[in-house]
Structures are given as structure tokens and as C-alpha cells.
C-alpha positions as CSV (number, residue, x, y, z in Angstrom):
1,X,-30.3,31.9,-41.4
2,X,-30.0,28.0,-39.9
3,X,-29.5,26.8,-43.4
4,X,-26.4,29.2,-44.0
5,X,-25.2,27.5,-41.1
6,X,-24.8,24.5,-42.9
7,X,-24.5,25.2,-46.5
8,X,-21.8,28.1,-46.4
9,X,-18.7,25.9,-45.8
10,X,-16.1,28.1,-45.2
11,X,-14.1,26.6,-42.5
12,X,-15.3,22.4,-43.0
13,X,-16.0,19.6,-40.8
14,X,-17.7,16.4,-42.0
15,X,-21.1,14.5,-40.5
16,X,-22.5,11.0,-40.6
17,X,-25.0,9.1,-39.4
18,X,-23.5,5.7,-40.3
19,X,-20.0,6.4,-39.9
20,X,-18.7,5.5,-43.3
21,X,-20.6,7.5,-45.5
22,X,-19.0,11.6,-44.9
23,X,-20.4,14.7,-45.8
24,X,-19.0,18.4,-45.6
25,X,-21.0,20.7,-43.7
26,X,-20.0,24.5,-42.0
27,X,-17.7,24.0,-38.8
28,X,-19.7,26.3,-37.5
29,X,-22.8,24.4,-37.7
30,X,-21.4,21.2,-36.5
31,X,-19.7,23.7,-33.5
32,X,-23.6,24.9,-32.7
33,X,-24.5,21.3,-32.7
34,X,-22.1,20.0,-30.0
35,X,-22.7,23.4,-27.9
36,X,-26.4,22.1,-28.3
37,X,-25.8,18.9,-26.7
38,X,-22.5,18.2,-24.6
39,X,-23.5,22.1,-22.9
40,X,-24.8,20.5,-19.9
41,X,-21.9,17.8,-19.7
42,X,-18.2,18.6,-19.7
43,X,-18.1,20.3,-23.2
44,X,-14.0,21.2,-23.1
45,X,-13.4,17.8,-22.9
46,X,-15.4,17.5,-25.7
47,X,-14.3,19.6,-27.6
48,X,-10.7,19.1,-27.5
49,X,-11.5,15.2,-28.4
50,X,-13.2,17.0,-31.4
51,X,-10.2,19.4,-32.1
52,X,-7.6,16.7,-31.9
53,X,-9.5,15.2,-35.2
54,X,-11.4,12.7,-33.1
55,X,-15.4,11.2,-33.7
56,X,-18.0,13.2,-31.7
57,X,-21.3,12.1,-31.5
58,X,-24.2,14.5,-31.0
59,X,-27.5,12.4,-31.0
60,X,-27.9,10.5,-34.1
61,X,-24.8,12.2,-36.1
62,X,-21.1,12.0,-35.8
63,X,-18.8,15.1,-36.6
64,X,-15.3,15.0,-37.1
65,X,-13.0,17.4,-38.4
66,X,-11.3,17.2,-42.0
């Protein structure tokens, strides 16, 4: 089940751990991922820096939107 997260990539963000090399994983993975992590901080703020096409790191990757 996790690994349909991230390989059916219907609606697309991209990841990076170096922040010039992009890959295209599920939005809905990289969506789980910030949940995960910003949930204890303010996440709407977080998410709207997300949704406005903006870098988001979670740990020791950085999502983005396409």
C-alpha cells in the first residue's frame, strides 16, 4: 500500500534531496509526508508556501510542486 503511494503518480509533485536533481513522485505521498512532519507546527502555513509552488522541506527531502 505505502509504495502506491509513491509510484501511482496521478496528480505529481517532485522531491530532492540535493535540490537540483528532481524526481516525480504521487502528490499524495509528498502531502502524507508534510502532514507527517509540519503536523505539530503550523501546517496551513505550510502548506500554502507548498501550494503557491514554493520548496518545502520535510527532513532530509524537499518537495515542490510541478
Amino acid at each position: 500500500m505505502k509504495s502506491e503511494l509513491f509510484t501511482n503518480l496521478y496528480d505529481i509533485t517532485k522531491c530532492s534531496v540535493d535540490g537540483k536533481n528532481w524526481y516525480e513522485i504521487s502528490e499524495i505521498a509528498a502531502l502524507c509526508c508534510i502532514n507527517n512532519h509540519y503536523a505539530p507546527k503550523d501546517l496551513d502555513s505550510v502548506l500554502q508556501h507548498y501550494n503557491k509552488g514554493h520548496i518545502v522541506p520535510v527532513e532530509y527531502v524537499l518537495y515542490k510542486k510541478v
